[in-house]
C-alpha positions in Angstrom: -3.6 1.4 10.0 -1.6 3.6 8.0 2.0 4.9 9.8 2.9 8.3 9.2 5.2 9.7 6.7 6.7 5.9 6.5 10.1 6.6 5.1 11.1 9.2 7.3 10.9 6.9 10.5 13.4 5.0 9.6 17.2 6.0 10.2 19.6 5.9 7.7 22.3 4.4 9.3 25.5 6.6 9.9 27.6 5.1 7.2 25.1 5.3 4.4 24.1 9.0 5.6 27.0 10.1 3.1 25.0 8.6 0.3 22.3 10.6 0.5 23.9 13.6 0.4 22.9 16.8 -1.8 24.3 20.5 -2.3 22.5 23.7 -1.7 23.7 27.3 -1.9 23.6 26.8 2.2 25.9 23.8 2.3 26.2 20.1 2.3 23.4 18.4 3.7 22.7 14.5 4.5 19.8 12.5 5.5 19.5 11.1 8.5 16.3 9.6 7.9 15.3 7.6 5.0 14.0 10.0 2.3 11.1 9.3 -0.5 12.7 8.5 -3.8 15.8 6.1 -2.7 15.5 3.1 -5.5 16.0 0.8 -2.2 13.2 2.9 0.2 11.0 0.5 -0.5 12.4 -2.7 0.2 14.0 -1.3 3.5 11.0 -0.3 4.5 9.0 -3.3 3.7 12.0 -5.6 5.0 11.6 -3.5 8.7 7.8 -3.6 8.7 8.5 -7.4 8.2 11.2 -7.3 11.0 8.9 -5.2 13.5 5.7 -7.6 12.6 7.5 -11.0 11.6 6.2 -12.8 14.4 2.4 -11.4 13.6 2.4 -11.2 10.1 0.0 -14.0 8.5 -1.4 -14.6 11.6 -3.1 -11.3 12.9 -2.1 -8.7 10.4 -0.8 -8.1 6.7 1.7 -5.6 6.0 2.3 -3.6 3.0 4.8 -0.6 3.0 3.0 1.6 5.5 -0.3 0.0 5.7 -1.3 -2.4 8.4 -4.3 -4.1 8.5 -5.7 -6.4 11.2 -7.9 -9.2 10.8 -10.0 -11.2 13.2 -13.5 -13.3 13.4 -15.2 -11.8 16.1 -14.7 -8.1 17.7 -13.5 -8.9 21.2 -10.7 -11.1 19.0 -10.1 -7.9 16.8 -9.3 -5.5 20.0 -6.5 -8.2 21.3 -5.1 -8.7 18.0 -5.3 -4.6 17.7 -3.6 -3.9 20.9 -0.5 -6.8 20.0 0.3 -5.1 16.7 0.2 -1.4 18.6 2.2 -2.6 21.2 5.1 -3.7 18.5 4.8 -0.3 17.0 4.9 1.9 20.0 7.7 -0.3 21.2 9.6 0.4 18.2 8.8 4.1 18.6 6.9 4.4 15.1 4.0 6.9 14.9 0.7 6.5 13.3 -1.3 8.9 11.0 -4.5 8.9 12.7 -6.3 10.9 9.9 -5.8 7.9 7.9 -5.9 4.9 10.8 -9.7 2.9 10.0 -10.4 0.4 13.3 -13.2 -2.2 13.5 -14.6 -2.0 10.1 -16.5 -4.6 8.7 -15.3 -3.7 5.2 -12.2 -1.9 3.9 -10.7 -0.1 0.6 -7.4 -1.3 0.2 -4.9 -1.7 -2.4 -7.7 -1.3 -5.3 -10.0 -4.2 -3.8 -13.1 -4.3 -1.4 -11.8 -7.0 1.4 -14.4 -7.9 4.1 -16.0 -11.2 5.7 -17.4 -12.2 2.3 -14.3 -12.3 0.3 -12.6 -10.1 -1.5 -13.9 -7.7 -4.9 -12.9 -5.0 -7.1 -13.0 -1.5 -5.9 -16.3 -0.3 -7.0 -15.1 3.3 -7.4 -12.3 1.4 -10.2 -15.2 -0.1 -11.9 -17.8 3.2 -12.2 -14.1 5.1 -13.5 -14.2 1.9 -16.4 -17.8 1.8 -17.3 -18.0 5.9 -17.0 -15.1 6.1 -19.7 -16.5 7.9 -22.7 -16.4 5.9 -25.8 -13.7 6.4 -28.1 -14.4 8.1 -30.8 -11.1 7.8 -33.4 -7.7 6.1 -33.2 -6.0 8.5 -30.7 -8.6 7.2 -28.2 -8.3 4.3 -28.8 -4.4 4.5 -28.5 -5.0 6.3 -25.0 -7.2 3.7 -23.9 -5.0 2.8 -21.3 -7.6 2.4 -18.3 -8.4 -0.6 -19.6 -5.7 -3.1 -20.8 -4.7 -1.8 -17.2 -8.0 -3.0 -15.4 -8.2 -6.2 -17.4 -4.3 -6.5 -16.0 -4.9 -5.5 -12.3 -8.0 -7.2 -12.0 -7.9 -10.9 -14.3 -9.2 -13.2 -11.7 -12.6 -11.1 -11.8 -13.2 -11.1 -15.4 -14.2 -14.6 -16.9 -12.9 -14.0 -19.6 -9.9 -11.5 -19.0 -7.4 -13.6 -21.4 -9.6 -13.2 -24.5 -10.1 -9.5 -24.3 -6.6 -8.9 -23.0 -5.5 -10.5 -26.1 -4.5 -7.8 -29.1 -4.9 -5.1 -26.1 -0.8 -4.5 -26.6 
């Protein structure tokens, strides 16, 4: 599940509303909910998501910034567990992007890895993007060869020998 504009549901408290605070030719304006690009939006965010789910969290559902996911063994288990982690977010009056909410599925995209019943994989869309990358042809691509070091990096415990080639990538 993925909640809607994340940041902006969350208040900025009265005394910090001052601190976000930014001149126009129309006046003074302040937030009064929490905008993208605050050095600290993330952590608040990720410290209410663990306030609104603590009780849940490692048990039914995982919680990253804005993205919920729900896990379960059997389907009637996965529409209980579903319904206890919308209740907590209706109740504390969040809103959902259903263009982006998946429910049910088997499988899921998340985070750069393939997660389902099996285990968990790299993204087969990041691979295809590694193995279609054109082969460089002189030392500027090979400078820019960025994709990668940063594959090898991201994904280590999928590449028996990640340590070797990583080696003299820096």
């Amino acid at each position: 599940m993925d909640l809607y504009t994340g940041y902006w549901q969350i208040e900025v408290d009265e005394a910090d509303r001052e601190k976000t605070a930014f001149v126009t030719s129309e006046g003074l304006y302040e937030f009064k909910v929490m905008p993208f690009g605050l050095c600290n939006a993330p952590a608040t965010f990720e410290r209410a998501m663990d306030n609104l789910l603590r009780h849940l969290k490692w048990q039914i559902c995982l919680c990253y910034l804005h993205n919920i996911l729900v896990f379960s063994q059997t389907f009637p288990e996965h529409l209980e567990r579903l319904c206890c982690v919308l209740r907590c977010i209706q109740e504390a009056g969040l809103i959902l992007n259903p263009k982006k909410c998946l429910f049910g599925a088997k499988e899921i995209k998340i985070l750069g890895h393939l997660v389902s019943g099996k285990g968990i994989k790299p993204d087969p869309d990041k691979i295809k993007a590694v193995q279609d990358f054109p082969t460089p042809k002189n030392i500027q691509d090979v400078k820019s060869f960025k994709l990668f070091s940063d594959f090898v990096s991201y994904y280590p415990s999928f590449i028996k020998v990640s340590s070797s080639i990583d080696h003299g990538c820096y």
